[in-house]
N, C-alpha and C positions, 0 to 999 in steps of 0.2 A: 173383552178388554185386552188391550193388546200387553206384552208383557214386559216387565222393567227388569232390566239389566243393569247392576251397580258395581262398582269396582271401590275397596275402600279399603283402607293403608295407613301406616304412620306415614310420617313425610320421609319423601326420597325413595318410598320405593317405584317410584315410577306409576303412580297410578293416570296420569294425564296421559303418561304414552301407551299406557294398556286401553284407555277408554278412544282412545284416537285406531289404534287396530281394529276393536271392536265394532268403530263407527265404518273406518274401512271397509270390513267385511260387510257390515250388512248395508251400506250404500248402494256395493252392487245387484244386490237383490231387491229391494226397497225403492232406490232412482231407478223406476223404469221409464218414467215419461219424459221427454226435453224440458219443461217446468217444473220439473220437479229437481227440489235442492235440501241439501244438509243444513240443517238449523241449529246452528252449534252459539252457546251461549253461557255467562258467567255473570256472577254480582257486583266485576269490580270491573273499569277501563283495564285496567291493567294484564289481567288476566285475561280478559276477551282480545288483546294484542299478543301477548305470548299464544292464546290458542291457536289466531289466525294464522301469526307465523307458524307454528307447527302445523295444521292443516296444511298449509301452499305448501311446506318445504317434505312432507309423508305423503299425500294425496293430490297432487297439484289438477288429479284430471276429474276429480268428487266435484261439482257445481255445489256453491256452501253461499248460507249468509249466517256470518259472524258481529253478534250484536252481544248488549248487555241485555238482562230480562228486563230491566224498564224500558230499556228502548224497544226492543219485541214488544210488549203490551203497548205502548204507544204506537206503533206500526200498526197492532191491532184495530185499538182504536182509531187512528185518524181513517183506517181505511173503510170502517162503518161507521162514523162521528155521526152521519146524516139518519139513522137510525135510531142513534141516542139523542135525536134532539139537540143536538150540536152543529152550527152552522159554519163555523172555522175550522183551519186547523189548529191542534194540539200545540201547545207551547206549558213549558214547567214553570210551577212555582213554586214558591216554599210555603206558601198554606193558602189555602182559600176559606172561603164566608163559608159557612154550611149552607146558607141560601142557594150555595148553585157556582158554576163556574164563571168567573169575570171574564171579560172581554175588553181586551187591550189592544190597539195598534191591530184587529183583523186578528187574530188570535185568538183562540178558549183559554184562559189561563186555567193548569189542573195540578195541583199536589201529583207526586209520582203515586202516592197511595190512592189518592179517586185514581190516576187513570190505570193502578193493577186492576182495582177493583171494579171499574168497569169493562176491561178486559177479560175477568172472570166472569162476569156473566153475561157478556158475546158471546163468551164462547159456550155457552150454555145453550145459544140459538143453534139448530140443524146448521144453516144457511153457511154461518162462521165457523162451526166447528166442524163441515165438510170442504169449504175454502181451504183453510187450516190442515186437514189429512192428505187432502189429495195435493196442497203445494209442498209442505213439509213432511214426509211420511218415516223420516225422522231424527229426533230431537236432539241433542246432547248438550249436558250440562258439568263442568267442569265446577269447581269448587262449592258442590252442593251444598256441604255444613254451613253455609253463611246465608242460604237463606232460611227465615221462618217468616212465621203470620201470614200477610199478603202475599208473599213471594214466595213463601212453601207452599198455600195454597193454589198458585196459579203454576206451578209443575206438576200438582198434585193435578188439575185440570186438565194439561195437557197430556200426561201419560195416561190417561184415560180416553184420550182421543186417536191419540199415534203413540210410536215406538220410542219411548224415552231411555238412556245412555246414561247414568250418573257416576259421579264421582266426590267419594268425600272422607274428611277425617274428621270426629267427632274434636281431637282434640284439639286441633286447631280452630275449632269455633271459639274467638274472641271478644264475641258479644258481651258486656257485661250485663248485658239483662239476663245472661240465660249464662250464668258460671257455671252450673254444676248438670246444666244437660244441653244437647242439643235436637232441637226439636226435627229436627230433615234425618238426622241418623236414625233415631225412635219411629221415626216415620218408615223409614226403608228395612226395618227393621220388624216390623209389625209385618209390612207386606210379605218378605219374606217369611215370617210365623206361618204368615193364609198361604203360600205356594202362590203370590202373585209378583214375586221376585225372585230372579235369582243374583245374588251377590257371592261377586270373586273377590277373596281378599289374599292381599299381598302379604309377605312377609319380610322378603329380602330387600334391604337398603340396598339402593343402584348410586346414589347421589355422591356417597363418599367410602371409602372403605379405609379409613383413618379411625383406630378403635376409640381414642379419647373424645373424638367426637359422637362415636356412637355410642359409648358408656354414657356419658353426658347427660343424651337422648332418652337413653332406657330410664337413665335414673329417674329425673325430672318426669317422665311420663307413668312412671309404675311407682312415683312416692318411694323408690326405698334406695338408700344411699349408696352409691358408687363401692365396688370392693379398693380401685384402684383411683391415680392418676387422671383425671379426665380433661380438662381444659383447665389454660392458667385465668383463677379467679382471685384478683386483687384488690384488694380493701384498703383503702388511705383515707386518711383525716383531711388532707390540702390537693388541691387540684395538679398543682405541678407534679406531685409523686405518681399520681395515674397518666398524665401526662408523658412521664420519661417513660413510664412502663409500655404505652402504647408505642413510641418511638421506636424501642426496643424491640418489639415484637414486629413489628413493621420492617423492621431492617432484618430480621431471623427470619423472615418469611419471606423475603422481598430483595432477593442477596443480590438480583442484575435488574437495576429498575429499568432497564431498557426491556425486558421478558410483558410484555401484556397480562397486567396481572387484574382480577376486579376485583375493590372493595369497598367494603359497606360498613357504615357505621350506624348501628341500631340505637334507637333508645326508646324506651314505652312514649316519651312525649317532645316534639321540639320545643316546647315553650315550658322546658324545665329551667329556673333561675340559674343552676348551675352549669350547662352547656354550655352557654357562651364566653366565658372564661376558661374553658376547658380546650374551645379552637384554639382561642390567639396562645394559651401556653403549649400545646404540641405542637404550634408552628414555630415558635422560640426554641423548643427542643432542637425541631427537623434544622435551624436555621444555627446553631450551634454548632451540631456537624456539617456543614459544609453543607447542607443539605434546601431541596426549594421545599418551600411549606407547600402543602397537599393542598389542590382548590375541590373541595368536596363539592358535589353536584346536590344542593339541598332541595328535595323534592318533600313539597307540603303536604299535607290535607288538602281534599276539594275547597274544604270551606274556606280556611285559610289566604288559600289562594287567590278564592274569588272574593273576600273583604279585602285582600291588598290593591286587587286592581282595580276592583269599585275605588276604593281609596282615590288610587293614582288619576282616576278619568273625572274624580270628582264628584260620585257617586257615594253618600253613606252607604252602611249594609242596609241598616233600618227600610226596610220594605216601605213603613210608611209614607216616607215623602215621595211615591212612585210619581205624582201629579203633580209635583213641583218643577219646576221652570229648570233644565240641565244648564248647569254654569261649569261651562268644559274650563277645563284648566292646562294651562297655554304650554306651548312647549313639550309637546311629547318628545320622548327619544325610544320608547319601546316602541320595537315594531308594530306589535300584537295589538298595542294599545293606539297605533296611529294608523292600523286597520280597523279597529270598529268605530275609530270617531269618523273616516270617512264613510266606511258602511252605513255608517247612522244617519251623519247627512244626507249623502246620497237617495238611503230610504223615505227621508223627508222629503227629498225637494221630488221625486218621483211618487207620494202618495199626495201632493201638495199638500203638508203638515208647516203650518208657520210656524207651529214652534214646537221645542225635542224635549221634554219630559226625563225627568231622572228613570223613570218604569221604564222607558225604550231602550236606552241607554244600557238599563240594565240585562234587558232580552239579550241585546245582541254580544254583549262579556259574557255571559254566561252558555250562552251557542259557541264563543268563539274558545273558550276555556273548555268546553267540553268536547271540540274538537281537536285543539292539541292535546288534550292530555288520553283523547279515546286514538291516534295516530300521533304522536309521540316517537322521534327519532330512537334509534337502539340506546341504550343506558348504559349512560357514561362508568368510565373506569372507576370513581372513586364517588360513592353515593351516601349521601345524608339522609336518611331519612325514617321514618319512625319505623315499630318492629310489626305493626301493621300494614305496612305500607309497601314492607318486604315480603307481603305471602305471595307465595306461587312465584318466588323467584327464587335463583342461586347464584352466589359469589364466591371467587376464588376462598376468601380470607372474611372475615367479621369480626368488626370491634363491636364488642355492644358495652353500652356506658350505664350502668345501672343508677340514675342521680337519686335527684327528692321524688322526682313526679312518676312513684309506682303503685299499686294498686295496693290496697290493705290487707284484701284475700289471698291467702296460700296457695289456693288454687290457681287463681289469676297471674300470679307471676311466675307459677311452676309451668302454665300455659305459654305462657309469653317468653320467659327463657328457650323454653320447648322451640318455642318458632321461632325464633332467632338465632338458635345454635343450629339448628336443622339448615339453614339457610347457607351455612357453610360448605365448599367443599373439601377444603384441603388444610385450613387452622381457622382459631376461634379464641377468644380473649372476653374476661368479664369484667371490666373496671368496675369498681364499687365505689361510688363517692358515700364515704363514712365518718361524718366531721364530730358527731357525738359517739362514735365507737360504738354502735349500739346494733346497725345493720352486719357486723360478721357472726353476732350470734344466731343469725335468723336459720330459723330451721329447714326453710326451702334451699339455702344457700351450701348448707353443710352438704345434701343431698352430692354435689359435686365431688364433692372430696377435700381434700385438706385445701384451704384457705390462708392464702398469704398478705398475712399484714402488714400494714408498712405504717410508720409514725407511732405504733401503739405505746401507750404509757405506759411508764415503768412502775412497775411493782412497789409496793414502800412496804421495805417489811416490819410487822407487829413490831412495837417496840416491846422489848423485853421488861416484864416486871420486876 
């Protein structure tokens, strides 16, 4: 069995660019044949972009295919479908019949979970998992901790095949099914108990060397409360007070806005009640001083995303009415959206289809969504977006907006703070919307250090007997 090699780290110590050296090294011994390539891979679009670019820009002459691991399983399967009894290619859905996989438009429609799980056991055949060694001989996998179940099992498959790369930090696993462990680290960690691992762990922060950031970090990650100073965390009753306070820290931090600065504003959820009041009054602030309101770059969820454009082409999300008759709705002006209504057509009048079904419609949003966002232009100066959505990146500066919409568990938001402050390189800011006064007492919160309030009531003293 060939042997696993894991790099694992809090965040920032550079564990991506150690597991990229790694890969380097043994590229050159491992790619000996001209079809043979580096198979480098991640759980999220976003990270398999950040990987790619850093492969081209460290290795530019390593021969690599940089995918997601549902896209590798998929890869797998379409390229033995006719063995599984599958007569199309592979296209995604969001669930199927247990009776078997549908067949739509010339397509198998598959849940991504059937087609991991039939990718685990292809690769179980000699036939595929000698294909598989001899084109990939080996693997790497960036942001380990986020996979489990199907998707820990099917790296668990392949470094049993070829030479697997990993990289991971337990506590950035966000999963809330899994708060208090994470099942890929337990995993890598086991193997190394039996000597079928070896794991290099980091210690030294490279990301920032700003100490209230790193106090921050220690605290939040080891439960035990700051000695000192560590990021400013502010607590108000009314949105405009968090408002001026961001303003405020934006211009301390931000002193020649002509300087290329990036920043991010985190929050556990965008569809918190309270955000949205929270832009138009930082933009009253910034607009007070003489100043232009900030156009944050709001980047959603997948899902989110793809129910707004279903929406705009006239598509419910409801899966159910796949068979019902597409009533396009007129006037597009998004680009994106007046590419797939001619793709759509076009696919029609060249399969001779008389008529275009909301299910077609839906194929091709969802290919075409999952291509901008898997090749996606660099990320913009000033980013919206959740504190999930922010892993495996970094930004100059980070506001994170603590609203209503956070997790109930301790653990959960000591995680989530965690990855969101890490996220910073250079300053970092907590707004607390606290309109019952009740989230400054929270005990994950204290962890930071002194907490400054703003609006709190005043005192009434005993009256005297």
């Amino acid at each position: 069995m060939p042997s696993i090699l894991a790099v694992m780290g809090p965040a920032g110590t550079g564990k991506t660019t150690r597991l990229l050296e790694l890969a380097g090294h043994h590229a050159g011994t491992l790619l000996t044949q001209p079809h043979q390539r580096l198979l480098a891979m991640s759980f999220m679009n976003g990270a398999r972009a950040r990987l790619d670019s850093a492969l081209r820009k460290s290795y530019p002459g390593v021969p690599r295919t940089v995918s997601t691991l549902d896209k590798v399983a998929m890869m797998i399967v379409n390229r033995w479908r006719v063995a599984d009894s599958l007569t199309f290619p592979i296209a995604t859905a969001a669930s199927v019949d247990a009776a078997g996989p549908a067949v739509c438009h010339f397509r198998s429609r598959l849940s991504f979970d059937d087609i991991i799980g039939r990718a685990i056991r292809m690769l179980g055949q000699p036939a595929v998992s000698s294909w598989l060694t001899n084109s990939f001989p080996l693997v790497v996998v960036d942001e380990f901790q986020d996979c489990h179940s199907l998707r820990l099992n099917f790296v668990q498959t392949l470094s049993s095949i070829t030479q697997v790369l990993l990289a991971a930090d337990e506590f950035q696993m966000l999963n809330p099914e899994y708060p208090a462990v994470c099942p890929a680290v337990e995993w890598i960690q086991a193997m190394e108990a039996s000597s079928k691992a070896t794991v290099e762990r980091l210690t030294i922060t490279r990301r920032t060397n700003k100490k209230g950031l790193l106090d921050a970090a220690n605290a939040l990650r080891a439960n035990k409360p700051a000695t000192g100073l560590t990021i400013p965390t502010i607590c108000a009753p009314a949105i405009p007070l968090l408002a001026s306070q961001c303003m405020y820290f934006m211009l301390n931090n931000w002193p020649d806005q002509k300087t290329p600065t990036t920043w991010a504003l985190l929050t556990p959820s965008l569809d918190d009640p309270s955000l949205p009041n929270f832009l138009p009054s930082l933009d009253n602030q910034m607009i007070k001083k003489g100043l232009h309101p900030i156009r944050w770059a709001t980047q959603n969820s997948g899902d989110s995303e793809r129910l707004q454009m279903l929406s705009t082409l006239g598509v419910t999300g409801d899966s159910g009415n796949d068979d019902d008759l597409w009533a396009p709705v007129a006037d597009q002006t998004e680009p994106l959206n007046i590419h797939i209504c001619a793709t759509v057509k076009r696919f029609a009048r060249l399969r001779g289809l008389s008529d275009i079904t909301n299910g077609l419609v839906r194929q091709f949003a969802e290919t075409a969504l999952h291509g901008r966002s898997a090749y996606a232009p660099r990320t913009p100066r000033f980013v919206l977006t959740t504190i999930h959505g922010a892993k495996n990146r970094e930004f100059d500066n980070v506001v994170i907006f603590w609203g209503f919409k956070r997790p109930p568990d301790a653990l959960a938001q000591r995680k989530l703070l965690y990855n969101a402050i890490t996220r910073a390189k250079k300053a970092a800011i907590l707004l607390v919307f606290d309109p019952k006064h009740q989230v400054s007492k929270s005990a994950v919160l204290s962890l930071l250090g002194q907490l400054k309030v703003l609006g709190a009531r005043p005192k009434v003293p005993a009256a005297k007997g």
